[in-house]
C-alpha positions in Angstrom: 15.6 -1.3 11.0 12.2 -2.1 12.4 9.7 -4.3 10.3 6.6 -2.7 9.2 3.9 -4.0 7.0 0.6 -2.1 5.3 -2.0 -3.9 5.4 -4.5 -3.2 2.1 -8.2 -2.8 2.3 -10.5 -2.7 -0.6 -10.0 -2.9 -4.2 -8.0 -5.6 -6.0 -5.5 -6.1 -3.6 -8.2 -6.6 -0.7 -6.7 -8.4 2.4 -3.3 -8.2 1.1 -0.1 -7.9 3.4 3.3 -6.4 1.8 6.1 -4.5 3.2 6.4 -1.5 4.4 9.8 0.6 3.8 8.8 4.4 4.9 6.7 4.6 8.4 5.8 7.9 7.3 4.7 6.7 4.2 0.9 8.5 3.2 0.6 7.0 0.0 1.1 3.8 -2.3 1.0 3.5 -5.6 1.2 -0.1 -6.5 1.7 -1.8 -10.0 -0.7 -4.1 -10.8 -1.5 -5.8 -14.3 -0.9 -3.4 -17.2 -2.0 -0.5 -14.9 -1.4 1.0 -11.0 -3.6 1.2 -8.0 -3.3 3.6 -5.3 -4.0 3.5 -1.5 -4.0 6.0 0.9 -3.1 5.7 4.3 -5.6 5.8 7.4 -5.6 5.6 11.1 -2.2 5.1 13.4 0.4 2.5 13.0 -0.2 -0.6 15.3 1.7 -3.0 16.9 4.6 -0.3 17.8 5.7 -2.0 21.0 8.7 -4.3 21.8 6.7 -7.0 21.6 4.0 -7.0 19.1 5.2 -8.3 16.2 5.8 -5.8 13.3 4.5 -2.2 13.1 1.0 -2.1 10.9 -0.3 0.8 8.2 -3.9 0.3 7.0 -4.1 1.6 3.9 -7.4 1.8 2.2 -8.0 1.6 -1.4 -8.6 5.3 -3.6 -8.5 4.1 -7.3 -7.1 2.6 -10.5 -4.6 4.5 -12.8 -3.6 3.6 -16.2 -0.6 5.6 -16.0 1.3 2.1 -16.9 -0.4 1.3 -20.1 2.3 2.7 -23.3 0.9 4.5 -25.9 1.2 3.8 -29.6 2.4 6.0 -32.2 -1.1 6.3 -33.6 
């Protein structure tokens, strides 16, 4: 299996470097605190030969969700 890593631009998780499982991946949805944050996926993969270290995604930053966040019995 070949390494890959997205690369996150933008938004909370600015700067950040975290694995990769699905090249083909579009779209990440990301936990974060009592929420999720989403980032899409821009540009070609990089670093895709031999010898360039591991395959790179940018993925740039589309919003906050509180999808996570339970809801009481109000």
């Amino acid at each position: 299996m070949t390494m890959a890593l997205a690369r996150l631009h933008r938004g909370p998780l600015d700067g950040q470097v975290i694995p990769l499982e699905d090249l083909e991946e579009q779209r990440l949805i990301i936990p974060y605190s009592a929420s999720q944050l989403v980032y899409a996926r821009a540009g070609e993969l990089t670093n895709t030969g031999p010898d360039d270290g591991p395959t790179e995604a940018q993925f740039w930053y589309v919003e906050g969700e509180d999808d996570l966040v339970p809801h009481g019995d109000d």
